[in-house]
Each structure stands twice: as structure tokens, then as C-alpha cells.
N, C-alpha and C positions, 0 to 999 in steps of 0.2 A: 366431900373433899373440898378444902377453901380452896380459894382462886386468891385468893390476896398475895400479892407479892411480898418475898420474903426479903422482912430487911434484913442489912449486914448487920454481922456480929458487931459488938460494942466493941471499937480498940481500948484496950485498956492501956491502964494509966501511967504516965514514962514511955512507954512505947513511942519510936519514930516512924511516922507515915512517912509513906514515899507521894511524891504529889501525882496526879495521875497524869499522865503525859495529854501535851491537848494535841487535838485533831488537826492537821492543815486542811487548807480550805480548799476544796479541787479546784482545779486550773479550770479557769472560764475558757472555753474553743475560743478560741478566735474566728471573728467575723468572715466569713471567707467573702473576698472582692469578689462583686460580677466582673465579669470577663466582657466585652465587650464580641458582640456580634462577629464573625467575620466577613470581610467585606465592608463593611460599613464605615465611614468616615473616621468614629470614634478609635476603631481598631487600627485602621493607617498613620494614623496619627499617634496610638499607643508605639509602635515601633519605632526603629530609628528611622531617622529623615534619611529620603530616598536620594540618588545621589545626585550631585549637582551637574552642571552642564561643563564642569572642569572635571568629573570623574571619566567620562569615556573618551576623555582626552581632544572633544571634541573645542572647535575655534570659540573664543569668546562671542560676545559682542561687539567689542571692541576691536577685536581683529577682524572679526569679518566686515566690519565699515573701512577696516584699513585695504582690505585684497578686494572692496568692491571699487574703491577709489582708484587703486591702481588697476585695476581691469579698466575701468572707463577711461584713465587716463592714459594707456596705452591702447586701446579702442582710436580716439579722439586724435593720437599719432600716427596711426595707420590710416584713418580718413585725410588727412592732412597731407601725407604723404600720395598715397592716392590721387587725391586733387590736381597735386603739383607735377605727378606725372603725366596726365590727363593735360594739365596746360600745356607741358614744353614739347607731348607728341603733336596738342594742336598748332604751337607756332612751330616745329620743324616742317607740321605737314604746308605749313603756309609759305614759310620759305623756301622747301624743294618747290613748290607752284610756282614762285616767282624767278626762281634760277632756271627752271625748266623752261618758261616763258621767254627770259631774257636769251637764253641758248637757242630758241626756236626764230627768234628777234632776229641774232646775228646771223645764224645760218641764213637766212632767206635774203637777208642784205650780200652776203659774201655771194647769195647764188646769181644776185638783180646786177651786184657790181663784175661778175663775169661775164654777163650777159651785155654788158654796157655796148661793149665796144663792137661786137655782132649787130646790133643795134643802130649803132653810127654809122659804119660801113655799110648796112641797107641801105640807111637814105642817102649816102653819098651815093653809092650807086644809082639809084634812082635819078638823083641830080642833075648825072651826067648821061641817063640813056636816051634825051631827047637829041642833044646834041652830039653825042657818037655810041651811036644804037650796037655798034660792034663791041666795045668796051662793058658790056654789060656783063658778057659770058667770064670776063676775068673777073670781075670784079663779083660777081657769085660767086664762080670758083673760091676768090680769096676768103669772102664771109664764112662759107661754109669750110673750110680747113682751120679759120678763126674759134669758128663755135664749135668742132669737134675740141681742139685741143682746148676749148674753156672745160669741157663735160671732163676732159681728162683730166686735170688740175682739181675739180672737183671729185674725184677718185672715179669715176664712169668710164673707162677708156672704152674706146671703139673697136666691136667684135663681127668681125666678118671674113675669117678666110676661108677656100673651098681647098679642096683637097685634102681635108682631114675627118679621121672618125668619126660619127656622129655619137653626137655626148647628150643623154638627155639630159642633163644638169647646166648645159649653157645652150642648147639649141632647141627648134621647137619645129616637126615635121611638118610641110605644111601643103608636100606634092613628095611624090616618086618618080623616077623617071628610068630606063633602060638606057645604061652609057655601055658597052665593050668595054671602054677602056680604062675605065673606073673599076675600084673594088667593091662588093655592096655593101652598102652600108654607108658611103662614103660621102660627105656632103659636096655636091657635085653646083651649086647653084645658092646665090647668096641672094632672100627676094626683099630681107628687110637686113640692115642692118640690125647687133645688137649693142646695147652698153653698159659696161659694167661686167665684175667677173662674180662665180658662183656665190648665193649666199649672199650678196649685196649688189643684183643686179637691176637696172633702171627697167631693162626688156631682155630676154633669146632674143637669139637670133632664128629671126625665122628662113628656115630652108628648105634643099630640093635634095634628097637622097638617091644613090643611085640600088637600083633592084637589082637582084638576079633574073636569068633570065629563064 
């Protein structure tokens, strides 16, 4: 049996051939891209850019130099203020010192200038007890009526009566005694005078209560 391939019949003659249709050329694949790693540089950078510091709505740069200016700058106001309070508590504290001072000043002259003339009256008295030694007991007497009513002018009046309740708030026990005719309790004996009333007193008075029996 031949192998030789059998050629085509002869087209005969007049006859129209048809052309024989040609072959298209298969489609070449396409290269397919490497893909890039993920994780890796190449691949972050493959996507879109990640979002900027205006996406999370967060402060620029530029703002935030502006809200640090104004915090310092109203820092810087509060120190300021601060300071100037701190001065004017220390010149008021200097001033109450010097008015308290001067107040301290006058009182003690107003108390020297009462005392003046109790004062005078001593040595007059004196003066005269060489030459009328009698004249001495008035002239005490008068110093000492002089310098009570100074203490009272100075608000101190003079506290000493018997026969009334005993107050520990002006009086100060200082003996008991048994009277009949007394109430107890009752301040029966005056041994110091006092001056001055409750609350603003110079001294009690100190006294002699009467007991039951």
C-alpha cells in the first residue's frame, strides 16, 4: 500500500476556484504583570495614597502653631496677672501694718495724755506735804477720783458694789464668808476693786461671797 500523499484532482479548465480562506493568527496571551509582594513597599505604593493629615479632619500644622501661640499667650496672662495680685496683697499687707501701727501710736498717747494730769496732781501734792502734812490726805483723795474718772473716759469704769449677785462673768471669788443677813451667794465684801464691764474688762472684781450656813 503507498504512503505517498494523494494529490488534488486537476481543476479543470474555465472552472472558478474559490481562494482558500487564510488562517488568523492566535491571539498572543498577554504578559500577565507580577503583582507586587504584599506588605512590601512596592505594593503600598501600588494603591492609592493613604490619606493625608486633612482626611481625619485632624489640625493642620499650621493651626496647631496658631492654638499653641494662643495657649502660651494666654498662659503668659495668667502669670502676669498672678504676679500683680501677689504685689497688691503684699502692699495692702504693708499698709494694714502701718495703720495698725499708727492706731497703736495714738491710743497709747490718748492713754499718756489721761494719765497727764493724775500725774501733776502727785507732785503737787507732794509739794505741799512738807509744809501742811494734813493737806496730803485731800489731795490723794482728789488724784485718785482724778484717775478713776481718766480709766472711765477711757471706757474702764469702776466696778465695785456689794450687795449684789455674784456674776462670774464680772467678779472673781477670792474668800467665803458666813453673814445671817446676806443672801448666799451674795457679794458681801469688795477686797479689790474692778474696771471695766464684761467682754472688755481691765480686771474682776475680786470679792468675798456670803455662804450658807
Amino acid at each position: 500500500m503507498s504512503t505517498q500523499p494523494q494529490q488534488p484532482d486537476p481543476v479543470p479548465e474555465g472552472a472558478v476556484t474559490e481562494p482558500e480562506p487564510e488562517l488568523e493568527p492566535e491571539p498572543e496571551l498577554e504578559q500577565e504583570q507580577e503583582l507586587p509582594a504584599p506588605g512590601t513597599a512596592e505594593a503600598r505604593g501600588a494603591g492609592e495614597e493613604g490619606p493625608g493629615p486633612d482626611a481625619a479632619g485632624g489640625p493642620t500644622i499650621g493651626e496647631a502653631g496658631e492654638r499653641a501661640a494662643e495657649q502660651a499667650a494666654a498662659l503668659a496672662e495668667l502669670d502676669d496677672r498672678w504676679r500683680r495680685a501677689l504685689a497688691d496683697l503684699e502692699n495692702l499687707r504693708k499698709r494694714h501694718a502701718r495703720e495698725l501701727e499708727r492706731e497703736r501710736a495714738a491710743e497709747r498717747a490718748r492713754t499718756a495724755v489721761a494719765l497727764l494730769p493724775v500725774v501733776d496732781n502727785l507732785e503737787l501734792a507732794l509739794s505741799h506735804a512738807e509744809a501742811d502734812p494734813g493737806s496730803i490726805v485731800e489731795g490723794v483723795k482728789a488724784i485718785h477720783d482724778q484717775a478713776v474718772a481718766a480709766l472711765s473716759r477711757l471706757g474702764y469704769e469702776r466696778q465695785g458694789e456689794t450687795g449684789v449677785p455674784f456674776d462670774p462673768a464680772r467678779h472673781e471669788v477670792v474668800g467665803v464668808v458666813e453673814d445671817p443677813e446676806a443672801e448666799p451667794g451674795t457679794v458681801v465684801q469688795v477686797l479689790r476693786p474692778g474696771y471695766g464691764e464684761p467682754g472688755r474688762q481691765l480686771r474682776p472684781v475680786a470679792v468675798a461671797v456670803a455662804k450658807r450656813e
